[in-house]
Backbone as numpy.savetxt, mean C-alpha at the origin, in Angstrom:
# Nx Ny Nz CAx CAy CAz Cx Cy Cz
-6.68 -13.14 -2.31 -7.67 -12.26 -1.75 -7.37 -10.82 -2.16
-8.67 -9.91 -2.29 -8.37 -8.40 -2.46 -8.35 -8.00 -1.38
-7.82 -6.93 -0.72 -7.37 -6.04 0.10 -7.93 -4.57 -0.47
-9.06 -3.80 0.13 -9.25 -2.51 -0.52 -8.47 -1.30 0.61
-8.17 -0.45 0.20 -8.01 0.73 1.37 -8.75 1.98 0.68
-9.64 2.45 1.39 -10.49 3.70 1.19 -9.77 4.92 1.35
-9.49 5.60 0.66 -9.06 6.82 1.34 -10.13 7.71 0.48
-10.31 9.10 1.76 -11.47 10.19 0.86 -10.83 11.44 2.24
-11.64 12.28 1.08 -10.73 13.57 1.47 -12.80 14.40 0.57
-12.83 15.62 1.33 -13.97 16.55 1.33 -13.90 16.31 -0.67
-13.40 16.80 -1.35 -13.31 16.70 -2.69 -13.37 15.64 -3.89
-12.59 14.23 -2.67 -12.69 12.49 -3.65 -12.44 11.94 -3.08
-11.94 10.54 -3.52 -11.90 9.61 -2.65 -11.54 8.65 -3.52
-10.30 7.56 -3.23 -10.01 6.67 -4.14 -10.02 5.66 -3.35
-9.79 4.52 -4.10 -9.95 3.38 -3.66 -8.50 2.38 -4.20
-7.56 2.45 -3.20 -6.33 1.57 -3.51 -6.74 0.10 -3.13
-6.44 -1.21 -4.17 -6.81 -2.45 -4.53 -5.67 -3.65 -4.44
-5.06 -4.17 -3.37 -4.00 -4.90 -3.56 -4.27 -6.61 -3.51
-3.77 -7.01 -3.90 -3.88 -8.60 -3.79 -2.86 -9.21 -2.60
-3.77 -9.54 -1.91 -2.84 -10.07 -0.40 -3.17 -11.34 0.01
-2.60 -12.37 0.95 -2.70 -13.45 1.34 -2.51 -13.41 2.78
-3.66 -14.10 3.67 -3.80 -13.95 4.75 -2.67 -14.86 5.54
-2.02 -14.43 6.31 -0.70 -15.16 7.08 -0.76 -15.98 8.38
-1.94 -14.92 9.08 -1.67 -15.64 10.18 -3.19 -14.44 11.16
-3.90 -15.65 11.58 -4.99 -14.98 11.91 -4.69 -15.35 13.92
-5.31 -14.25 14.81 -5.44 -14.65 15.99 -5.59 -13.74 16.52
-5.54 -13.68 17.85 -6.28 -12.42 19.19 -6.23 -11.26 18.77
-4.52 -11.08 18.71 -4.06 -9.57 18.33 -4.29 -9.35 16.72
-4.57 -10.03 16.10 -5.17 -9.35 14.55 -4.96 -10.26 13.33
-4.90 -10.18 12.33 -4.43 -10.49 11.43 -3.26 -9.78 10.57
-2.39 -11.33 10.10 -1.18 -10.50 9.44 -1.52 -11.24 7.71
-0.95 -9.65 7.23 -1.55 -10.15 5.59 -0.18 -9.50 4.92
0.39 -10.72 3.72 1.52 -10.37 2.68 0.81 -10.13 1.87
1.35 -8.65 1.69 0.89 -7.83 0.07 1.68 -8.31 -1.14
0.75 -8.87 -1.99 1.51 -9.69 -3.09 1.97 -8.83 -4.33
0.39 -8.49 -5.09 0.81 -7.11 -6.01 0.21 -6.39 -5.93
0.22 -4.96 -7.09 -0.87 -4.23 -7.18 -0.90 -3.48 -8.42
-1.54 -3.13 -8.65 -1.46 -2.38 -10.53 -0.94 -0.98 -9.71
-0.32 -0.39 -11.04 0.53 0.73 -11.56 -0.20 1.99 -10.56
-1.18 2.05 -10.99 -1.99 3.41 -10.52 -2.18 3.16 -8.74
-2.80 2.25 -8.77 -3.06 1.98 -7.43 -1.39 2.06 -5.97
-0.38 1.56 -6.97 1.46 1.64 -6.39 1.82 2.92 -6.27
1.34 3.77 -7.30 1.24 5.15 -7.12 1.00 5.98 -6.49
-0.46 5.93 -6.01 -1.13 6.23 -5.05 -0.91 6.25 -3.63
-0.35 4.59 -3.32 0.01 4.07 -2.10 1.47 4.85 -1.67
2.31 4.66 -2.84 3.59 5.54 -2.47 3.71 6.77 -2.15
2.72 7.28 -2.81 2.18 8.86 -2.32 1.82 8.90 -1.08
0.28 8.05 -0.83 0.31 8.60 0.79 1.41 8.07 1.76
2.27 7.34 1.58 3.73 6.51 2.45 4.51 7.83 2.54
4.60 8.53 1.20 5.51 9.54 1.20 4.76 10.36 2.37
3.14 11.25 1.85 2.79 12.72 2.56 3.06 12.24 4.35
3.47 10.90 4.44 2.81 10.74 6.61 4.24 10.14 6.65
5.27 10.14 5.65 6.90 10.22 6.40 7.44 11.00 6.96
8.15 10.82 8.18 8.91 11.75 8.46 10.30 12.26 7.38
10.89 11.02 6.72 11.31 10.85 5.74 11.25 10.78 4.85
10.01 11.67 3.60 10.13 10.78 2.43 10.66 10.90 1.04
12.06 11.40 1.05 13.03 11.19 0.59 13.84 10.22 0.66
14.10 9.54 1.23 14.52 8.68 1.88 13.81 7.63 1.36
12.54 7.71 1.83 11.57 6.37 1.65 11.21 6.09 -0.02
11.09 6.98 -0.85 11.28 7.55 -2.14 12.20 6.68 -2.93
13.75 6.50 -2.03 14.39 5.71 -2.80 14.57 4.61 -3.00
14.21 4.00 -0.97 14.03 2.55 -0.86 13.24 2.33 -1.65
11.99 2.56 -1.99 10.63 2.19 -2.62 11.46 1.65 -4.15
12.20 2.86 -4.61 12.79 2.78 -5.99 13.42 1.60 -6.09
14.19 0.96 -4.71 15.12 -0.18 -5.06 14.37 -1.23 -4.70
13.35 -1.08 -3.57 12.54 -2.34 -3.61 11.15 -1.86 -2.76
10.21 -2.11 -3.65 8.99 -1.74 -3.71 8.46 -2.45 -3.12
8.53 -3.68 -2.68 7.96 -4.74 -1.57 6.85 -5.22 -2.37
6.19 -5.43 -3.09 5.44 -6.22 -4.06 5.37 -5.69 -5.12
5.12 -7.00 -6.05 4.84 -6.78 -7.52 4.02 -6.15 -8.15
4.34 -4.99 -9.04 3.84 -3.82 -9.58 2.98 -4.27 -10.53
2.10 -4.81 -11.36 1.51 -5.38 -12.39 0.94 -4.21 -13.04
């Protein structure tokens, strides 16, 4: 399955695209494993992870050692 996330801002607006698999559906929500995602789109996502860390230096490096899905 695709997974889109919208983000827009007064000036643009992109559209990050991941490939996810649905885990486990019920009351309180659905849980979905993010499988991969292309280059640009990993980019993007790491960016906004970074601007809403309290840490993201920190988070910067985990990402570096493990990115939590496959980068394609």
């Amino acid at each position: 399955s695709t997974l889109k996330l919208f983000l827009s801002t007064a000036s643009n607006s992109n559209i990050i695209k991941f490939i996810c698999e649905v885990v486990r559906i019920g009351d309180a929500g659905v849980g979905i494993k993010f499988k991969s995602i292309d280059f640009g789109g990993y980019q993007k996502f790491k960016n906004l992870m970074a601007y809403n860390s309290y840490d993201p230096e920190n988070l910067l490096m985990e990402l570096e050692k493990n990115p939590g899905l496959e980068i394609v």
